[in-house]
C-alpha positions in Angstrom: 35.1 -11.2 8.4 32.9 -8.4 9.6 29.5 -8.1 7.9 27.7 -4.5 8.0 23.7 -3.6 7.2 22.5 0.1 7.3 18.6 0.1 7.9 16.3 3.3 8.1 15.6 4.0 11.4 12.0 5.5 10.2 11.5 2.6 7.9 13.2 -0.7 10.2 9.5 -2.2 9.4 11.0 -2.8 5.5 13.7 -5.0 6.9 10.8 -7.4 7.2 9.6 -6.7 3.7 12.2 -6.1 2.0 15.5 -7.7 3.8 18.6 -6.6 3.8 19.7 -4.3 1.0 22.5 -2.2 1.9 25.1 -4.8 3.0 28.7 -5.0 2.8 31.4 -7.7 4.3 35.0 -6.9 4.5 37.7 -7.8 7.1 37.6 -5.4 9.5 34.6 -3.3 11.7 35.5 -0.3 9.8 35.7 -1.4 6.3 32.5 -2.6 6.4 30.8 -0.1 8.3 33.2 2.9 5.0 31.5 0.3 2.6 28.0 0.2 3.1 28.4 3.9 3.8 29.4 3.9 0.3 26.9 1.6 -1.0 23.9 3.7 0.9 25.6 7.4 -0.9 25.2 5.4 -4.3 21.8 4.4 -3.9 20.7 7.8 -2.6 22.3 9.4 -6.0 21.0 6.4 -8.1 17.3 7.5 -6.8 17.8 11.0 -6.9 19.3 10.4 -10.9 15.6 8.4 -11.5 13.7 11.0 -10.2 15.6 13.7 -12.8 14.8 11.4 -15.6 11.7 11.1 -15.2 11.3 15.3 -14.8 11.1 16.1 -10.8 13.5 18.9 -10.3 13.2 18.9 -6.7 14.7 15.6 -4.8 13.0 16.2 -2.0 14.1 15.0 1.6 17.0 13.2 0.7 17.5 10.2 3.3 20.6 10.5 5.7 22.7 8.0 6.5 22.6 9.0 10.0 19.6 8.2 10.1 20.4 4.6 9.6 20.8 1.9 12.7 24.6 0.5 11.5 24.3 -3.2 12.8 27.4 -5.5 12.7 28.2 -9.0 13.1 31.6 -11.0 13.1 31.2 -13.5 10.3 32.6 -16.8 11.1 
């Protein structure tokens, strides 16, 4: 099992606070680095979806997931 965790790289400093949000486990490397991809694209629409409903038209800088630090670890 291969366990994958996108962090902001401008915001690492909320692992601390926060932990670990964007996590996904999956059998290989690449699974779990697609999945938490995945899970990180859904959040970003899920925020940008609030922000409508509550009347901002503009969703302003939109995070990237590039410019996430991808850490892995093989799950034993």
């Amino acid at each position: 099992m291969f366990v994958a965790y996108a962090i902001p790289k401008e915001d690492h400093h909320l692992l601390v606070e926060d932990g670990l949000g964007l996590l996904a486990v999956a059998t290989t490397r690449e699974i779990a680095e697609a999945s938490v991809r995945e899970l990180f694209e859904k959040e970003q629409n899920e925020m940008v979806e609030l922000a409508r409903k509550h009347g901002y038209t503009d969703e302003g800088e939109r995070l990237q997931f590039d410019d996430c630090y991808v850490l892995h670890c093989n799950e034993v």
